[in-house]
N, C-alpha and C positions, 0 to 999 in steps of 0.2 A: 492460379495465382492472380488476385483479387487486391486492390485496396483496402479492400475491409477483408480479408480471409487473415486469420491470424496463426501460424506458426508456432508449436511447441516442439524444442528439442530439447532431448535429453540423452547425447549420445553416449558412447563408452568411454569413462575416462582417458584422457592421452597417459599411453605408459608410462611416461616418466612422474607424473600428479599422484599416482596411485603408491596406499600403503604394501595391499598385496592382492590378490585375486586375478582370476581372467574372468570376461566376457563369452558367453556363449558364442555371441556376433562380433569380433574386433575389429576395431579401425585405427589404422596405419596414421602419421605423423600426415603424411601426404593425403589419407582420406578426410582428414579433417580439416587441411589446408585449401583440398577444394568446397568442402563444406564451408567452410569461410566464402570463399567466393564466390559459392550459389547465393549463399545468403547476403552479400553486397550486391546484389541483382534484381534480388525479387521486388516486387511491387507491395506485397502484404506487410502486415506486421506480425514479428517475429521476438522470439525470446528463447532464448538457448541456456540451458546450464549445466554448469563444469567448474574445473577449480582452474584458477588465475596459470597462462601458461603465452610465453610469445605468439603462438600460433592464433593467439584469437586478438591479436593486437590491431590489426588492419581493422577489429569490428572498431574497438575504441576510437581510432583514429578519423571512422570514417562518420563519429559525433553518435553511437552508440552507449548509454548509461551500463556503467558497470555495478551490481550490488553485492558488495559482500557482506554473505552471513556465517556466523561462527554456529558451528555444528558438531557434534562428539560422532567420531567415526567410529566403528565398531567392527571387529572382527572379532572370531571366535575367541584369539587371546589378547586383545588387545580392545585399549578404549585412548584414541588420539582426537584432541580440539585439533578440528582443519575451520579451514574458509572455505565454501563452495562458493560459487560465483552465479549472478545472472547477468545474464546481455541482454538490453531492452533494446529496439529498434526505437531508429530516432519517429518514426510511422507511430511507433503503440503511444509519443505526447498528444494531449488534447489540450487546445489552447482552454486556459481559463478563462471559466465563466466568471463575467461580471457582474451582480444586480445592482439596478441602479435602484435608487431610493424613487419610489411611483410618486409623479406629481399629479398636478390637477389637470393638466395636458393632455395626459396618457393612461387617464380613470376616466369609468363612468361615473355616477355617482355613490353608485351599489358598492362598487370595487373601491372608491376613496372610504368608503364608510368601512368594507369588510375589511380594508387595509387597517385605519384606524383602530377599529376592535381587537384586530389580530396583534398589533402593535401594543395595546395596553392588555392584555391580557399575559402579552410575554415576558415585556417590564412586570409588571405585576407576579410573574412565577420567580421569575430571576429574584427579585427583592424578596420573596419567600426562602428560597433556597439560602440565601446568603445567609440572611436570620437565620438560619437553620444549623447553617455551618457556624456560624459566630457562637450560638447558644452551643453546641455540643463542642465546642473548644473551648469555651469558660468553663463550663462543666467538667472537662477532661475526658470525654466519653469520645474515641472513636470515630472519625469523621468517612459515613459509610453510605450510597447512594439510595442501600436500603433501608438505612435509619433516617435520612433526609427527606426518604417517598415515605416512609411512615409520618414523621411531622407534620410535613407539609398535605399531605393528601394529593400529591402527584405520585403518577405510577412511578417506579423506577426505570421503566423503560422508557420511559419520555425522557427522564432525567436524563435516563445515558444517552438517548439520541441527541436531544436538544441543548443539553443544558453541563453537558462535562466540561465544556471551557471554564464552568466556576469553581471546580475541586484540583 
């Protein structure tokens, strides 16, 4: 147990969460109460998942993110929408990264000029892209990342990396 070693659980649902089945392995109301409190211990970061139950409340409490996602359970006769849950340790946030706008302080002059390039070449795609989307909405034709990279002559893969904040 490490700062950076990171934690995945996945253990057997708490009896009462569950629609039907057992566990090869089971664990007790109580096995998962001290599982709780290994895991308010550890140094690593950690993420655990299960469906929403008191016994994992000490994690919330103790500034753990809860995620709920909606899931189709299945059993031989049956198909139920559940919520499963994740617990993110408050350890797995990375504070965000800031970039600052590069001045002339903090450039050489290769790097203000490579800045500058890079900078109008991106404006320059962006102002393509949009044209792109404008023209195939007056048209009524489908507004599609891969008919945008056909237009334009930028990949699509770019597009989705770089440039999906504009669709």
């Amino acid at each position: 147990d490490r700062p950076e070693t990171l934690f995945y659980l996945d253990p057997p649902y708490v009896p009462d969460t569950r629609i039907n089945g057992k566990y090869e392995h089971e664990m007790t109301i109580e096995e998962h109460m001290d599982m709780v409190d290994s895991l308010l211990g550890i140094e690593g970061k950690a993420v655990l998942s299960g469906y929403a139950h008191p016994v994992y409340e000490p994690l919330e409490a103790a500034g753990w993110k809860r995620i709920d996602i909606e899931v189709i359970a299945t059993s031989s006769k049956t198909r139920t929408k559940r919520t499963e849950c994740l617990w993110i340790s408050p350890s797995c946030d990375r504070p965000k990264l800031t970039i600052e706008e590069p001045t002339q302080d903090n450039l050489t002059n290769r790097q203000a000029a490579a800045y500058r390039v890079h900078k109008a070449r991106t404006e320059d795609s962006e102002a393509k892209i949009i044209e792109a989307i404008k023209i195939l909405k007056r048209i009524g034709k489908k507004v599609t990342k891969a008919e945008v990279a056909r237009m334009t002559g930028i990949s699509r893969v770019q597009i989705s990396r770089r440039y999906s904040h504009l669709f």
